[in-house]
C-alpha positions, 0 to 999 in steps of 0.5 A, a space after each residue: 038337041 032338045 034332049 039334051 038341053 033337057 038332060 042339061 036342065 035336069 042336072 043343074 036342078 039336081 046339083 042345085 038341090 045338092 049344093 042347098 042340101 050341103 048348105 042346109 046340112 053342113 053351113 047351117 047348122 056352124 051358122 046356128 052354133 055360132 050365133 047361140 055360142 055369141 048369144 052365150 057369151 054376151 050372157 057372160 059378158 053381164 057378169 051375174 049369177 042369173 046371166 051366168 046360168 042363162 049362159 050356161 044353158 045357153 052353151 049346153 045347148 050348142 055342145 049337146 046340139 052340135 057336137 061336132 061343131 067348132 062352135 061345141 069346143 069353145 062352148 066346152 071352155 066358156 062352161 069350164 070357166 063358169 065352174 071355176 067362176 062359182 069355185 068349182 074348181 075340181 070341175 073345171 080342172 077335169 072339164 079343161 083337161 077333158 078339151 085337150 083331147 079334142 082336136 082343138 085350135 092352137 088358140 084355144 088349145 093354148 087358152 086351156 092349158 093356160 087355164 089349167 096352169 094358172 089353177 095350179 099356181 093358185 090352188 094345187 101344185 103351184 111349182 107345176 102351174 109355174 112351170 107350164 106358164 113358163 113353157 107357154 111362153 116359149 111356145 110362141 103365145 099370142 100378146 094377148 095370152 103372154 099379158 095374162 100369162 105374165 098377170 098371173 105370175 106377178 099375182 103369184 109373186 104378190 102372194 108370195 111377197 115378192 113384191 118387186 118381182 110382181 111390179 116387174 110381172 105386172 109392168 110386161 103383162 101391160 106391155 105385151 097389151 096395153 088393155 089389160 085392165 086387171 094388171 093396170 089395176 093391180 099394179 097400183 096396188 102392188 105400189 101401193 103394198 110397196 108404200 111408193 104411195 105418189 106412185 100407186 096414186 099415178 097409176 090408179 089416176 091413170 086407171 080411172 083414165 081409160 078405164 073409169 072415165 067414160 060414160 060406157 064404163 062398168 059400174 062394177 069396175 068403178 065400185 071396186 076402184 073407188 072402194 080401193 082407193 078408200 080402203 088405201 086412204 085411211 090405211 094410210 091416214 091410221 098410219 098417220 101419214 095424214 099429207 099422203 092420205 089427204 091427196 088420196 081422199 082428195 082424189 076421191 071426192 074430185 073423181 066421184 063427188 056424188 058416192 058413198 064414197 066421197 062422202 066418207 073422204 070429205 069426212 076424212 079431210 074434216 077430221 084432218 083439218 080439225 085435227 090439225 086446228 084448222 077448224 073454219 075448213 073443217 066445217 066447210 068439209 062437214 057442211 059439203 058432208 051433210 049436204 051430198 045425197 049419201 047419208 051414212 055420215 051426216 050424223 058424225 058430221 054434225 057432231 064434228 062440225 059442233 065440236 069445231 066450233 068449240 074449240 073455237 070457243 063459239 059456245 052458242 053455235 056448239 049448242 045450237 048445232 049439237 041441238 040440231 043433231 038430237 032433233 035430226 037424230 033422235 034414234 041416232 048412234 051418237 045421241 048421247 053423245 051430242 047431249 053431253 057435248 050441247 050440255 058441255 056447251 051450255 056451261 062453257 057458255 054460262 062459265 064465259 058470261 059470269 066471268 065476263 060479269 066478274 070481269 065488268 064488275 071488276 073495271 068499276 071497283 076500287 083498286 083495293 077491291 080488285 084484287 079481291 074479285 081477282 081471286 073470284 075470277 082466278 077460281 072460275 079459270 082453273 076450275 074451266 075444264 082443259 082443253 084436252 078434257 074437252 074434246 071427246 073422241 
């Protein structure tokens, strides 16, 4: 009996090795692999050109080490996706096709084939590319995937023209998934290439909503909105359209009060109020110009702000502000500019005192000498600069 709990002992040891050799040799290696694959893809994640290549070691390294890995595949896909990231798209092409003769999950398998379509839509045989977008969607894709399918066939009608076809697209691709943060975006600016400028607004307001508005956001993502919406604001302002526009700028300075920006636009709205004889308020957008961390427009704005006051012929304060900007300024872009502009000033300036000298003059003659000074002053008058000649662009 005692041999035999002996013999018994002897075998639970033996498997026990066996099922730790199993592990060892079976679970730790996947075990390994996945976690070098997700340390690869948090590398992607950064989105820089010193993470991508850290990342691309990263995912060389699982496929060389572990070949017959699941792990080795994605990692395959996510190198593919780095060459047509840094647009080596003939690469990429011959690596995704290179995974469909792999035994490849239906996931992937469907990722891939939607990566080799959308390349083809966008750079080789678009009609192709098309066709297999197509055919993924009657294969039952995930909502996921059927949003970037339908993201890619609107931006394919964006390059087309065929912009209501793109809305269309673009509104599906966000149904099918309510995240997809390129047809969120993109979808305003298909409105907006439409001119339904309120619409566009709305969805770029409801973009920066989910998107922008958080203390996690990406700084990248808030860079490229917020330099679209510029880019859409004064498209529309050198359209004339100054109403539209001024509710874009206006949407900038209220959203991102502190960047370059918002400088920019409150720059744009002076210059609408100023155009549009509002000058008090224009000087109140200068002045918010000039006091912002962004300097890229205080030399502009302080010329701006003396040609305001100008034209509302307070000629002291003109001089005194276009002195301002030579001080400020000295090796400034618009130094001689705001030269002429005090100089101009000063004799607006001396053109008002003299008349109002001529003028006091005037109220002490006799009735028979008025009219002669009256002649004197009616000299001064026209000979005062216009004031479509005094305003310099």
């Amino acid at each position: 009996m005692k041999n035999l709990y002996i013999i018994v002992g002897a075998l639970i040891i033996l498997s026990g090795l066996g099922v730790i050799t199993f592990n060892n040799e079976v679970f730790s290696p996947e075990k390994e692999s996945r976690a070098l694959l997700t340390k690869g893809r948090l590398l992607l994640e950064q989105n820089s050109m010193d993470t991508q290549k850290e990342a691309m070691e990263v995912f060389t390294t699982v496929a060389s080490n572990f070949p017959n890995s699941n792990a080795s595949k994605e990692a395959l896909y996510y190198l593919a996706e780095l060459y047509e990231k840094w647009g080596n798209i003939d690469v990429a092409i011959n690596k995704y096709r290179s995974l469909l003769g792999l035994n490849l999950s239906k996931d992937l398998s469907d990722r891939v084939k939607f990566s080799i379509a959308r390349l083809q839509l966008s750079r080789y045989n678009a009609q192709e590319g098309f066709n297999a977008l197509m055919v993924l969607l009657s294969e039952n894709a995930s909502d996921l995937l059927r949003s970037d399918i339908y993201t890619e066939i609107a931006r394919y009608y964006t390059r087309q023209k065929s912009l209501t076809n793109a809305q269309t697209n673009y509104e599906i691709a966000i149904s099918e998934n309510s995240k997809n943060k390129d047809a969120d975006f993109e979808l305003g600016s298909v409105l907006f290439l439409q001119k339904k400028y309120d619409d566009a607004l709305r969805q770029y307001e409801h973009f920066f909503n989910i998107y922008v508005n958080r203390s996690e956001h990406n700084e990248e993502t808030a860079e490229k909105f917020q330099k679209a919406l510029l880019n859409s604001a004064t498209e529309i302002f050198h359209d004339g359209n100054l109403e539209t526009s001024g509710k874009y700028f206006s949407f900038i300075v209220e959203k991102f009060p502190s960047t370059v920006y918002s400088e920019t636009s409150l720059y744009y709205l002076g210059n609408m109020d100023y155009m549009s004889g509002k000058y008090e308020k224009a000087i109140e957008a200068f002045d918010q110009v000039i006091k912002f961390p962004p300097v890229e427009k205080d030399e502009s704005a302080y010329l701006k702000k003396g040609q305001c006051y100008y034209q509302m012929k307070d000629y002291t304060m003109a001089a005194r502000i276009f002195s301002k900007a030579q001080e400020l300024y000295p090796d400034g872009k618009y130094l001689n500019l705001a030269k002429k502009w005090e100089k101009e000033s000063n004799v607006a300036m001396s053109e008002r005192i003299n008349i109002q000298t001529l003028r006091e003059e005037n109220q002490s003659n006799t009735i028979n000498s008025k009219s002669s000074s009256r002649e004197v002053l009616d000299f001064f008058e026209k000979d005062l600069p216009t004031e479509s000649e005094k305003v310099i662009p």
